[in-house]
C-alpha positions in Angstrom: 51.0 -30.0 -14.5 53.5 -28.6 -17.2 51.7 -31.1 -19.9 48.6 -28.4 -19.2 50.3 -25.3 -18.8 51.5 -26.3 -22.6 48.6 -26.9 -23.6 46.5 -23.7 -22.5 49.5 -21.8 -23.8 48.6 -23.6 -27.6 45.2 -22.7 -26.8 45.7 -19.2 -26.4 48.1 -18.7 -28.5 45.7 -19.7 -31.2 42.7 -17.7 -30.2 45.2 -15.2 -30.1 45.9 -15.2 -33.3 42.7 -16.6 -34.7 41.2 -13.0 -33.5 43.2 -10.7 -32.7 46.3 -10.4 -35.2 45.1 -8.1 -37.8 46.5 -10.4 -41.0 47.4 -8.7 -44.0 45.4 -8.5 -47.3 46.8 -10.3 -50.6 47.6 -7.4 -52.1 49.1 -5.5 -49.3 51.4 -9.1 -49.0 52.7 -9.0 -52.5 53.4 -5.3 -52.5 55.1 -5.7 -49.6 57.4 -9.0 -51.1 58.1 -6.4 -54.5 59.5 -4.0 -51.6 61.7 -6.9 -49.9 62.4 -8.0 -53.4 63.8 -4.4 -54.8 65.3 -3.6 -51.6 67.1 -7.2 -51.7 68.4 -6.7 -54.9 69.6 -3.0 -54.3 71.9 -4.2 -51.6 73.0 -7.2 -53.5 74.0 -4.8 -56.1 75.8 -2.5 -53.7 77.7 -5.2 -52.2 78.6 -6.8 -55.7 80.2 -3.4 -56.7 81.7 -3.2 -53.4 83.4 -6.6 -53.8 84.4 -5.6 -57.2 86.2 -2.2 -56.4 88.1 -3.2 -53.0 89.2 -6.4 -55.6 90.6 -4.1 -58.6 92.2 -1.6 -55.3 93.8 -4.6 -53.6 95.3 -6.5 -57.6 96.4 -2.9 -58.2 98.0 -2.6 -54.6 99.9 -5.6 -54.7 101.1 -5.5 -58.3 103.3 -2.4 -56.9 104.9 -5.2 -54.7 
């Protein structure tokens, strides 16, 4: 009884998306990846300089003890 429960879920699940999910086009995709990708490497670069600054604050901080 669960073994078919299972497999009408898989069935639906692919007609589902087979039909209904509204994919995206190729160029909306990579768009979308150069937005991830800037966005990704924005925060990287925030963090980095983050990193960097609390570094020199805390070296400076403890050479004074």
């Amino acid at each position: 009884m669960a073994k078919l429960k299972v497999q009408a879920y898989v069935r639906e699940s692919y007609e589902e998306l087979k039909n209904k999910v509204s994919w995206p086009t190729w160029s909306e995709l990579q768009s979308s990846a150069i937005v991830v990708s800037v966005a990704s490497l924005i925060i990287a670069l925030i963090v980095y300089l983050m990193d960097v600054s609390f570094q020199t604050i805390l070296q400076q901080f403890y050479k004074n003890f």
